[in-house]
Backbone as ProteinMPNN parsed JSONL, in Angstrom:
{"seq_chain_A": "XXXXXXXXXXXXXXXXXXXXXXXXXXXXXXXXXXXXXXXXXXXXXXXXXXXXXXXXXXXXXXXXXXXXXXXXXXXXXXXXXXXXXXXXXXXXXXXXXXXXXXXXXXXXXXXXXXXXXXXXXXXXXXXXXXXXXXXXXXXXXXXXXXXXXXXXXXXXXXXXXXXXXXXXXXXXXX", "coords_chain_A": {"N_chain_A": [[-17.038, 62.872, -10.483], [-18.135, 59.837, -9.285], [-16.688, 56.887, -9.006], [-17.846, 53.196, -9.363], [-17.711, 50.801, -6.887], [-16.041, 48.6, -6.912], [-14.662, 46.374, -5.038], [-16.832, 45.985, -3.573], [-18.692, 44.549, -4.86], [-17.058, 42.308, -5.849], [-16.101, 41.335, -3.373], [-18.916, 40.543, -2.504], [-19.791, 38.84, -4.682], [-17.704, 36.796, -3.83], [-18.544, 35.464, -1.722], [-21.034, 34.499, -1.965], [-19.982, 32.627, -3.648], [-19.008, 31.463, -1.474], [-20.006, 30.515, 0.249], [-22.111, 28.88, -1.01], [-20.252, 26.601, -1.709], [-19.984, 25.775, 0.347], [-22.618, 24.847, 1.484], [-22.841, 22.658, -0.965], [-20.694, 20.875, -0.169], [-22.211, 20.381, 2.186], [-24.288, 18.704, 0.956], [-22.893, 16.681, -0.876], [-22.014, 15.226, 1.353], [-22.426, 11.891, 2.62], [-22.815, 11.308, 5.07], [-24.485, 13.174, 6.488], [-26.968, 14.605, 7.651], [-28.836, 16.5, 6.614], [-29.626, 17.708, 4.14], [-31.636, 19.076, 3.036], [-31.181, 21.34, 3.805], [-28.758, 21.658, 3.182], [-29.671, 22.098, -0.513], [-31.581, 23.997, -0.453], [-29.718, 25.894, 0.327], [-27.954, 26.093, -1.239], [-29.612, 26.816, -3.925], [-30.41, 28.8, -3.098], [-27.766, 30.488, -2.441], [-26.056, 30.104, -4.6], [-27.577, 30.662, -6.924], [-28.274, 33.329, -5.68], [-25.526, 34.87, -6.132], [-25.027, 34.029, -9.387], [-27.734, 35.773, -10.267], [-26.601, 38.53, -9.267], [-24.573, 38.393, -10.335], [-24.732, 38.611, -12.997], [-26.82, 40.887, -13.288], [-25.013, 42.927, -12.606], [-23.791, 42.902, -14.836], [-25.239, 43.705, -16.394], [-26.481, 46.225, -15.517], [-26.974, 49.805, -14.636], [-26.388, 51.927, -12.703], [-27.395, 55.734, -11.633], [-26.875, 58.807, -9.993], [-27.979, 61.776, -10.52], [-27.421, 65.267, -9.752], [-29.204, 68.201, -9.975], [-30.17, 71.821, -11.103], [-32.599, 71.96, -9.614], [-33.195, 69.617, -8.582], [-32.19, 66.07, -7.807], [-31.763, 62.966, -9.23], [-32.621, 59.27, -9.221], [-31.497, 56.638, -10.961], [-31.806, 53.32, -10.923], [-31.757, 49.503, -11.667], [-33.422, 49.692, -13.968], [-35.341, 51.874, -12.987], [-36.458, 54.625, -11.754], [-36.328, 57.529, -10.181], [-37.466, 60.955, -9.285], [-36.621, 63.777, -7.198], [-37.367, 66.96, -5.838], [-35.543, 69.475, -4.29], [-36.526, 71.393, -2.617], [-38.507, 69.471, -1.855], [-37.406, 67.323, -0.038], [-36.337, 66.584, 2.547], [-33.063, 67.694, 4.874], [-30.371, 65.739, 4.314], [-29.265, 62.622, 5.874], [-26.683, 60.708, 7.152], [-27.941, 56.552, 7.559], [-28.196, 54.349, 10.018], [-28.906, 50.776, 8.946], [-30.492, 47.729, 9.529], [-29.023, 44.274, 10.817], [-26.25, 44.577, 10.592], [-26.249, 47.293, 10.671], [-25.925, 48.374, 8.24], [-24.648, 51.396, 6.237], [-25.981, 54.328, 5.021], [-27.78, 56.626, 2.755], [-30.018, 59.18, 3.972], [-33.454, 60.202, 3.51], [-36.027, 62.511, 4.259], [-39.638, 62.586, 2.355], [-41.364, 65.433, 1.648], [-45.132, 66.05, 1.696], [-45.955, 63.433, 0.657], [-47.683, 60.729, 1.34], [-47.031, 58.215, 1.598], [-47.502, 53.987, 2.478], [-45.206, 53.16, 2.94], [-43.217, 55.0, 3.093], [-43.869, 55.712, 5.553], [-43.611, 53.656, 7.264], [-40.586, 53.234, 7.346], [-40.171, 55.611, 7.843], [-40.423, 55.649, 11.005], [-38.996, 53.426, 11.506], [-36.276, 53.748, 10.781], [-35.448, 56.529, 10.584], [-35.94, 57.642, 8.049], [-37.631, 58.068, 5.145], [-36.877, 57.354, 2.639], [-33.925, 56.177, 1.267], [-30.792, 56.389, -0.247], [-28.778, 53.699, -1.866], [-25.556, 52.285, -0.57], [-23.992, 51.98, -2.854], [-21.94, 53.139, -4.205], [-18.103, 54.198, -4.768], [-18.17, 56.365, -2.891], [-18.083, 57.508, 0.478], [-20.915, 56.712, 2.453], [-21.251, 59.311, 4.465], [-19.393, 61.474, 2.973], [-21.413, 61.47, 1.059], [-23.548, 62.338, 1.982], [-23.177, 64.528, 2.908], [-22.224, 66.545, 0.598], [-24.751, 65.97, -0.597], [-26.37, 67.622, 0.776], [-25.466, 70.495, 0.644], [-25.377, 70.958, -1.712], [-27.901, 70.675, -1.713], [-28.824, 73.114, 0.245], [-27.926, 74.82, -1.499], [-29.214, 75.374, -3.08], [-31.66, 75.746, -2.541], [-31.582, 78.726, -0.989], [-31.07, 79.864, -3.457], [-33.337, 79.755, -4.284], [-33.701, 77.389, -6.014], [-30.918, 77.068, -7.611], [-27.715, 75.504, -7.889], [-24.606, 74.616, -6.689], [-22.113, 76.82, -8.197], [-23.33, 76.591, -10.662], [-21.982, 76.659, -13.865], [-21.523, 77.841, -17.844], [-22.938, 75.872, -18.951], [-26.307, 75.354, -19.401], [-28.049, 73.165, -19.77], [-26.891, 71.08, -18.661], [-26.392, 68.517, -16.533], [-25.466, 69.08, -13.073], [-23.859, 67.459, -11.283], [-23.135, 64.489, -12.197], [-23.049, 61.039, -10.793], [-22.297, 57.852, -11.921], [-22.506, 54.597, -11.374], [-21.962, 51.178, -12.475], [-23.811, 48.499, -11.774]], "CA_chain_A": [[-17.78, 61.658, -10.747], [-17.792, 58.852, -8.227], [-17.03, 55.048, -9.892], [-18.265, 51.988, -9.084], [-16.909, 50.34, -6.145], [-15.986, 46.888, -7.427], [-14.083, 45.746, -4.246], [-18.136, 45.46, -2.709], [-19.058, 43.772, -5.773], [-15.872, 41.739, -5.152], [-16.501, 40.795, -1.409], [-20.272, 39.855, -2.686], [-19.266, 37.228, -5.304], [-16.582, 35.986, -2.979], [-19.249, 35.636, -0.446], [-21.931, 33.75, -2.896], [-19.325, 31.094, -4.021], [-18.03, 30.289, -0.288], [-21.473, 30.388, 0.845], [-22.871, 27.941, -2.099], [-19.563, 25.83, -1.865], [-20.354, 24.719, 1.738], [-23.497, 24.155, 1.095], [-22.359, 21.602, -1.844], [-20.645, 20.229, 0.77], [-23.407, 19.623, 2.97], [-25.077, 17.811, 0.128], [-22.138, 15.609, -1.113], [-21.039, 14.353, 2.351], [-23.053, 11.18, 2.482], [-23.362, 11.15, 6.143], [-25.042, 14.523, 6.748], [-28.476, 14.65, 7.565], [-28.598, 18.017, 6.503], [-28.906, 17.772, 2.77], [-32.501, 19.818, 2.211], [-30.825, 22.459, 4.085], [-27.739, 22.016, 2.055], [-29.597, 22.368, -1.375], [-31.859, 25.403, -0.218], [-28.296, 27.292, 0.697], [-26.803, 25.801, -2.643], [-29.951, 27.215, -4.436], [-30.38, 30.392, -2.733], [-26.269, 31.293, -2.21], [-25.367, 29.892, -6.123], [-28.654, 31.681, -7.531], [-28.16, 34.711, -5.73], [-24.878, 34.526, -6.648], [-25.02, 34.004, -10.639], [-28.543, 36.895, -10.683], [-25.72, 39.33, -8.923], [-23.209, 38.664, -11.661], [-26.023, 38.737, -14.623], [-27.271, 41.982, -13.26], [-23.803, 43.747, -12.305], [-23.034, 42.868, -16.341], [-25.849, 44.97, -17.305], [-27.656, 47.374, -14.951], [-26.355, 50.612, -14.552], [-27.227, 53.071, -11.347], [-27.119, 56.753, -11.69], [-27.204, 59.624, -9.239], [-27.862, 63.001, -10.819], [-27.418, 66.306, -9.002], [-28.827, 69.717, -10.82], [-30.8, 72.897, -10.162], [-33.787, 71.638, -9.432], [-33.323, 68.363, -7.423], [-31.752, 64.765, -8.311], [-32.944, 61.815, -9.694], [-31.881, 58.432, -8.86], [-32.132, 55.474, -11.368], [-31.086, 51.945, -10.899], [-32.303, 48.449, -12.404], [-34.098, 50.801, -15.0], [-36.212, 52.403, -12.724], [-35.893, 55.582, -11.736], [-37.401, 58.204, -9.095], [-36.835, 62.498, -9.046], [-37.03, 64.251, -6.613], [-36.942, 68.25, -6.033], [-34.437, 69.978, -3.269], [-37.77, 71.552, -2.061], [-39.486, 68.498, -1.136], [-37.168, 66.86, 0.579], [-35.547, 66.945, 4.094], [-32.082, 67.445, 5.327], [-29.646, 63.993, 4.297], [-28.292, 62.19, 7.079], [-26.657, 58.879, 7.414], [-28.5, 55.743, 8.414], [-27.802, 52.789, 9.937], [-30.065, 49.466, 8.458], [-30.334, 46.368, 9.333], [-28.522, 43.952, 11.899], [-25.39, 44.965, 10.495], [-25.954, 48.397, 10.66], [-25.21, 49.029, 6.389], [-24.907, 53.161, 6.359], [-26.841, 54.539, 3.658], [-28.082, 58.075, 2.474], [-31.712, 58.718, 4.171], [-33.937, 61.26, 3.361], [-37.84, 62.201, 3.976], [-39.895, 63.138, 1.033], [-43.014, 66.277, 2.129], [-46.52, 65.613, 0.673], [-45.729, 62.073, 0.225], [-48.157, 59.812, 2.346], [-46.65, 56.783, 1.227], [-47.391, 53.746, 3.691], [-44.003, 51.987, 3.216], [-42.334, 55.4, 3.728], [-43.697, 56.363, 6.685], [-43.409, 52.91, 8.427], [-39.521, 53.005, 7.226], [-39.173, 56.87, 8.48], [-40.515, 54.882, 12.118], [-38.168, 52.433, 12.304], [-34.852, 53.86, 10.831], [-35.586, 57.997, 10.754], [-35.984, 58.258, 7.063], [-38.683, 57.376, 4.346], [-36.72, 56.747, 1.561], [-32.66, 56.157, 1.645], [-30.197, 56.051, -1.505], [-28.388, 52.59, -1.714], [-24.547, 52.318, -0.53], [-23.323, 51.238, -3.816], [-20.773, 53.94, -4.787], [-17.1, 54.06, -3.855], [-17.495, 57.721, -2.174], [-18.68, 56.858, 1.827], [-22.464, 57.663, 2.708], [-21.542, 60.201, 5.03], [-19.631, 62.243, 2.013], [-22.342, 61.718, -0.273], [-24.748, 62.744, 2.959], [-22.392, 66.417, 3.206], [-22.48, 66.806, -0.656], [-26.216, 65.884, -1.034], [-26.507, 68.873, 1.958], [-24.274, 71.322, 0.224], [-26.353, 71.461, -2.634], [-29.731, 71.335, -1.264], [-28.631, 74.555, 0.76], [-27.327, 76.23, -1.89], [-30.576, 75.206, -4.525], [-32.672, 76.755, -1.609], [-31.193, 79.658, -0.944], [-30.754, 80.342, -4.213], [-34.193, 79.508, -5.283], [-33.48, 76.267, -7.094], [-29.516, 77.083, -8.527], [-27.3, 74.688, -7.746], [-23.417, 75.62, -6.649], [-20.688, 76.377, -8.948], [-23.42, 76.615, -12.183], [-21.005, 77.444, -15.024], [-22.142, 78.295, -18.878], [-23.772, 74.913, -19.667], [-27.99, 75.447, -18.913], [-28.649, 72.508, -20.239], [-25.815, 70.035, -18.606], [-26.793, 68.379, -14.862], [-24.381, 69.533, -12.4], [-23.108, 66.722, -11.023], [-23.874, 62.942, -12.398], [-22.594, 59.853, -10.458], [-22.492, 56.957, -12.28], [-21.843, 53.347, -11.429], [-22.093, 49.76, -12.574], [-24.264, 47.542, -10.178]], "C_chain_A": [[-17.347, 60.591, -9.734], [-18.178, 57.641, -8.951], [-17.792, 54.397, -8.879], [-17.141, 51.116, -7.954], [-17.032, 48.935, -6.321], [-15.331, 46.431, -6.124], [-15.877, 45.601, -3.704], [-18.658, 44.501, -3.804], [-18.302, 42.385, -5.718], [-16.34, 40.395, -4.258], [-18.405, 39.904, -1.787], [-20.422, 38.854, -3.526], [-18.681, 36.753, -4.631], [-17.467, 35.151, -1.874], [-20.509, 34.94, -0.758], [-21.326, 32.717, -3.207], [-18.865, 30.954, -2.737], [-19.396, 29.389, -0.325], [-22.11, 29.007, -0.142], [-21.842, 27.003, -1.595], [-19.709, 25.221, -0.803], [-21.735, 24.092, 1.684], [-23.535, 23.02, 0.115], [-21.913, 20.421, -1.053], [-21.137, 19.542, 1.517], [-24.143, 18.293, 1.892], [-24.047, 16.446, -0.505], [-21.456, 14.744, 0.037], [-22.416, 13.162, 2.675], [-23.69, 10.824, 3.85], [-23.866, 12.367, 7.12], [-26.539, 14.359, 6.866], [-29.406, 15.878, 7.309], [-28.89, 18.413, 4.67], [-30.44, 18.653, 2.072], [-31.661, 21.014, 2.706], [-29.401, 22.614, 3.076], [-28.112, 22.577, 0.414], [-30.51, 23.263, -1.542], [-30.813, 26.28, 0.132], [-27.789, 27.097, -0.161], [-28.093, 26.57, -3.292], [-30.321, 28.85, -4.015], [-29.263, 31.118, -2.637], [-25.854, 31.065, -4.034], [-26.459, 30.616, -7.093], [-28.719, 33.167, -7.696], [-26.893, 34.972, -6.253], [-24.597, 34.899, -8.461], [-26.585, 35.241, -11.18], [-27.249, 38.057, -10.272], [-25.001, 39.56, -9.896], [-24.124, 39.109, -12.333], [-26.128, 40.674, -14.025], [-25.473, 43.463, -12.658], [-23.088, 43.612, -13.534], [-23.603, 43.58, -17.077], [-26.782, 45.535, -16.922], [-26.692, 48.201, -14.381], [-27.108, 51.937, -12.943], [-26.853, 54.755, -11.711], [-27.679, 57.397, -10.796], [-26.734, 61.359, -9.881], [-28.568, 64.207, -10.111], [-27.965, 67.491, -10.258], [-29.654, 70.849, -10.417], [-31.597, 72.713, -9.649], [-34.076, 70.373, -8.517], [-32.229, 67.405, -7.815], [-32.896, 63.971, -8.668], [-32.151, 60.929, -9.53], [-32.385, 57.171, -10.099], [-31.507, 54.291, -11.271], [-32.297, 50.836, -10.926], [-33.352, 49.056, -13.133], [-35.082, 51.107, -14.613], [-35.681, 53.36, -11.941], [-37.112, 56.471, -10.552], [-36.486, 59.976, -8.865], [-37.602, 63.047, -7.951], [-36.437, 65.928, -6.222], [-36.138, 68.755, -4.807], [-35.327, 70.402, -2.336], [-38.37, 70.954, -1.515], [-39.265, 67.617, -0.223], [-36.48, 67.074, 2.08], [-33.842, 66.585, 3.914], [-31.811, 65.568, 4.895], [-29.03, 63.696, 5.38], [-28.035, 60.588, 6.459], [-27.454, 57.709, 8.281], [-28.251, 54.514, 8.579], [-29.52, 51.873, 9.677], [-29.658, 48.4, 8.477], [-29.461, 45.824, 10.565], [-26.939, 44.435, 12.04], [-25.25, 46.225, 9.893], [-25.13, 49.033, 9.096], [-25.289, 50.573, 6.456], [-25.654, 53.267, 4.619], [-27.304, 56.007, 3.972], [-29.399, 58.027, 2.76], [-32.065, 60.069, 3.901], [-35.602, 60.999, 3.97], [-38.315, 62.976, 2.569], [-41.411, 63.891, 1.865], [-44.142, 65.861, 1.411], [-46.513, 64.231, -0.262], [-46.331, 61.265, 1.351], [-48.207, 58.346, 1.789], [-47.121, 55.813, 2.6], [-46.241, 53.042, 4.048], [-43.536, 53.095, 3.692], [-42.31, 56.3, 5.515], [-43.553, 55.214, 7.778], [-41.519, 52.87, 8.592], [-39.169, 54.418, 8.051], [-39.661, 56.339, 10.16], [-39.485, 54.62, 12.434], [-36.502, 52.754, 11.723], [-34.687, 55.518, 10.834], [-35.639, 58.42, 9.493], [-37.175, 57.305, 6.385], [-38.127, 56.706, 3.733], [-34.974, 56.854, 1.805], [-32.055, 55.461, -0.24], [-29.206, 54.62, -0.885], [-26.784, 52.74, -1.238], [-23.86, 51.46, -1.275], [-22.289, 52.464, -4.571], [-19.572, 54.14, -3.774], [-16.967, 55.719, -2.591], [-18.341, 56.952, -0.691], [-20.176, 57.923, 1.86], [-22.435, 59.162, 3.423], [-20.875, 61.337, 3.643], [-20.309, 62.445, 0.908], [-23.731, 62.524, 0.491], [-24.29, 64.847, 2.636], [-22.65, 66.831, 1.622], [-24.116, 67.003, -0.974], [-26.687, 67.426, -0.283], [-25.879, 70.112, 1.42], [-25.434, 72.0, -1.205], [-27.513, 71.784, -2.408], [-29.955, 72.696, -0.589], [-28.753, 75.02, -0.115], [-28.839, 76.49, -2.897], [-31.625, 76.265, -3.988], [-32.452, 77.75, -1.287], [-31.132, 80.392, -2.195], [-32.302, 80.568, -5.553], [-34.199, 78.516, -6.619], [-31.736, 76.533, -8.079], [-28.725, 76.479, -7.397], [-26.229, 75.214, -7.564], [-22.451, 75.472, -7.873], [-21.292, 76.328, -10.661], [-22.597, 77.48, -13.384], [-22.053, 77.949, -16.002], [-23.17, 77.633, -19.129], [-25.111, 75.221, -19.013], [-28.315, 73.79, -19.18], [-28.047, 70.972, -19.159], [-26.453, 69.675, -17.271], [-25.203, 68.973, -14.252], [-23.371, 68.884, -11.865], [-23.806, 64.87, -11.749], [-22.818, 62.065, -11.797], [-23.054, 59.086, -11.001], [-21.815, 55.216, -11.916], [-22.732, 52.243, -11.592], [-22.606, 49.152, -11.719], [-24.314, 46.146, -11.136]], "O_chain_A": [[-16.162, 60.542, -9.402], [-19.28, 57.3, -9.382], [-18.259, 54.865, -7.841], [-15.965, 50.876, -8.229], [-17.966, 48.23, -5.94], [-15.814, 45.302, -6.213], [-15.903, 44.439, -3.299], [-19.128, 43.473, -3.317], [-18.975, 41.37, -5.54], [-16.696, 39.223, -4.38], [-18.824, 38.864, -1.277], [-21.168, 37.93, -3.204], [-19.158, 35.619, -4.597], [-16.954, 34.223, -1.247], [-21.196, 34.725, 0.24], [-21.979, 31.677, -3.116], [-18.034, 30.046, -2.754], [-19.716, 28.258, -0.688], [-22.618, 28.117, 0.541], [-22.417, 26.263, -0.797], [-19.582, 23.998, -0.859], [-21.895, 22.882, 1.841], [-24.444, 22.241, 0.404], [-22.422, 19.301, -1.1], [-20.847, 18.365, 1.728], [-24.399, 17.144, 2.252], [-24.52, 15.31, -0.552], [-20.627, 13.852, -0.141], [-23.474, 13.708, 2.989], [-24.763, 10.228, 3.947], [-23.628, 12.421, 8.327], [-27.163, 13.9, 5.91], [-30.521, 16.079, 7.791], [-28.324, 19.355, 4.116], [-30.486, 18.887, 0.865], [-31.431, 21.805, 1.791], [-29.147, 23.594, 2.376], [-27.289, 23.32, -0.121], [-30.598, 23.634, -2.712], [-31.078, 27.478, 0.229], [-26.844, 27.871, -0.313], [-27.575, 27.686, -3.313], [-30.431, 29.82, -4.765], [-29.396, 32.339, -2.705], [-25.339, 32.02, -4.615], [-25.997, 31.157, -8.097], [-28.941, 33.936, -8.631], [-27.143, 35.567, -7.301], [-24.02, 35.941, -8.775], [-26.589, 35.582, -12.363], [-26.867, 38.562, -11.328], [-24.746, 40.675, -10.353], [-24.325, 40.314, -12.178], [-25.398, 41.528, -14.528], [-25.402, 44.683, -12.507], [-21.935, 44.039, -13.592], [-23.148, 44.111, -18.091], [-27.85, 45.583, -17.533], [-25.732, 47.754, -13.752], [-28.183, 52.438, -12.613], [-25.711, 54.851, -12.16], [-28.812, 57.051, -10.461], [-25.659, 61.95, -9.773], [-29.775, 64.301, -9.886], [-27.309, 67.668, -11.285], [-29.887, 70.86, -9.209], [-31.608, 73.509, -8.71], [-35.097, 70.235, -7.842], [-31.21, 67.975, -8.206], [-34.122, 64.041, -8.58], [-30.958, 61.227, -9.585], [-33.566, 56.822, -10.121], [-30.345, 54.361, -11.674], [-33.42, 51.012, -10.453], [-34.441, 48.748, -12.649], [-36.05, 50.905, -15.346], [-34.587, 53.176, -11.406], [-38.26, 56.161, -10.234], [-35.341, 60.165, -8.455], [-38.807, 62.909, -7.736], [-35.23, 66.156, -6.295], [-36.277, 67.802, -4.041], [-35.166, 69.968, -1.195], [-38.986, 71.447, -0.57], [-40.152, 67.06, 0.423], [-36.207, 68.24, 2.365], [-33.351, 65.696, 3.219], [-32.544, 64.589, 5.039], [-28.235, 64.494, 5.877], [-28.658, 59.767, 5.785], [-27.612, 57.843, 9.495], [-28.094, 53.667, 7.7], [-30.672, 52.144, 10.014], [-28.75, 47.934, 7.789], [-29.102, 46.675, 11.38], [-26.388, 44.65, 13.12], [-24.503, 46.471, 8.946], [-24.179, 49.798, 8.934], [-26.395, 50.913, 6.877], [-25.741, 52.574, 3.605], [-27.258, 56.526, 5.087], [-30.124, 57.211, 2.193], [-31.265, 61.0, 3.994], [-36.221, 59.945, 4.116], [-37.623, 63.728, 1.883], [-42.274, 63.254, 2.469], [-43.928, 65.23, 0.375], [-46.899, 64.034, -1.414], [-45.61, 61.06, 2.328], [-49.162, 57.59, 1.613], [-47.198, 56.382, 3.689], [-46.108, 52.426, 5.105], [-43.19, 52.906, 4.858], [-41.532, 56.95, 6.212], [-43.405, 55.51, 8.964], [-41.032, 52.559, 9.679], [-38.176, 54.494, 8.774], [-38.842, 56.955, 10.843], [-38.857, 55.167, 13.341], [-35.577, 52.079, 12.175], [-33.541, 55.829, 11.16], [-35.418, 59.628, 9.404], [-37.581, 56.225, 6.812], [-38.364, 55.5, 3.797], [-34.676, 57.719, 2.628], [-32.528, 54.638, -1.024], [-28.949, 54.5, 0.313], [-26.519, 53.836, -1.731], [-23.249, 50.476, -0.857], [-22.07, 52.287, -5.769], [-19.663, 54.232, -2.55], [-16.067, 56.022, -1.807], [-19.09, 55.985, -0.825], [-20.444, 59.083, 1.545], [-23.253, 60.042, 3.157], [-21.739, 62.09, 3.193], [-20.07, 63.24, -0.001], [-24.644, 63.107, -0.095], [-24.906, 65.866, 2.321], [-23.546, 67.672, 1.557], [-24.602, 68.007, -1.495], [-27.344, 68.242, -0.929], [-25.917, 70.934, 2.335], [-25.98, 73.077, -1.444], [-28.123, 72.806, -2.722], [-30.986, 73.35, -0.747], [-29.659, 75.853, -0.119], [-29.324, 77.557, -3.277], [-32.206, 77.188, -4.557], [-33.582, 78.204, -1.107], [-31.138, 81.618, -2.081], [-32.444, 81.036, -6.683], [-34.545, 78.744, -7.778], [-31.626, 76.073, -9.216], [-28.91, 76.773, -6.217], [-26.185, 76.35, -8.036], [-22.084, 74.428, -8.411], [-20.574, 76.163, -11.648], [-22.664, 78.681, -13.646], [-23.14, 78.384, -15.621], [-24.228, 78.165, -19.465], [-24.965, 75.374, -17.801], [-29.114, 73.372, -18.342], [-28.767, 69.986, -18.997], [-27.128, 70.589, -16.797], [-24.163, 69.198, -14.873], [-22.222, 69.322, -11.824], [-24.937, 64.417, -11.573], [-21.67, 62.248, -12.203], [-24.284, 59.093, -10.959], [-20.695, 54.858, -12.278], [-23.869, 52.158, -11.129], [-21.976, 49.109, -10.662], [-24.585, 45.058, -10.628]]}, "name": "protein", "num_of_chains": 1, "seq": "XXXXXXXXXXXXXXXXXXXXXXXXXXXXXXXXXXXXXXXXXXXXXXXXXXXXXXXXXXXXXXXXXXXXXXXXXXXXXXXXXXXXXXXXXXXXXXXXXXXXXXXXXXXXXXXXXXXXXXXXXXXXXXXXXXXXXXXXXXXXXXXXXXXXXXXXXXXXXXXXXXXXXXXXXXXXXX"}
């Protein structure tokens, strides 16, 4: 099972109250000429901020592995997908600061968001980098299984007695 990496949770409150607190700043220094921009960065850094907490007190993410595919759910929505349908996992970089993240493509999916996203970063759809294991060992794991599901005709590695049980579930706190 892979927790919840609270040191990013951490670093992202820490990083909402500087961020807001200078902005406060801007707005209480009387000789600033600066003070819409101060209370659009106090309402967008102390907002985002206090929704982050609210929703990291009660939305839960899950990543379940089993014979047949995964399914991913977080902020109570959810999306499965089969071992079959998808492509090879790789790591991807996103964004200016290059965030790594789990990318995939999905076959017989003519989405138009995911084919402008498999354009511009090499995947359609990409799992979030919110668990403490690193993208690239969740990339080798995600790969490990999808081999073995396919090869095996949908069985998953390492199925013991349980039929019923998923094979692997990651769970963490967002």
């Amino acid at each position: 099972m892979i927790t919840k990496s609270v040191s990013k949770q951490i670093f992202l409150l820490i990083a909402c109250a500087a961020l807001a607190a200078g902005c406060l700043a801007m707005i209480r220094n009387p000789e600033s000429s600066q003070h819409a921009i101060g209370w659009a960065g106090l309402l967008f850094f102390g907002g985002g901020g206090v929704i982050y907490l609210v929703r990291g007190l009660t939305s839960h993410a899950t990543l379940t592995l089993d014979e047949d595919g995964f399914s991913f759910t977080a902020a109570r929505r959810g999306d499965r997908y089969e071992w079959q349908n998808v492509s090879p996992f790789a790591v991807i970089r996103v964004g200016r600061a290059r965030t790594a993240m789990v990318g995939f493509s999905v076959a017989n999916k003519n989405n138009a968001l995911q084919n402008l996203n498999q354009g511009l970063v090499g995947a359609g759809v990409a799992l979030p980098n919110i668990y403490a294991m690193s993208p690239e060992k969740l990339a080798g794991l995600m790969n490990a299984y999808r081999a073995q599901a396919l090869r095996r005709g949908g069985w998953a590695p390492d199925r013991r007695n349980d039929d019923s049980a998923p094979l692997v579930t990651f769970r963490r706190k967002i």
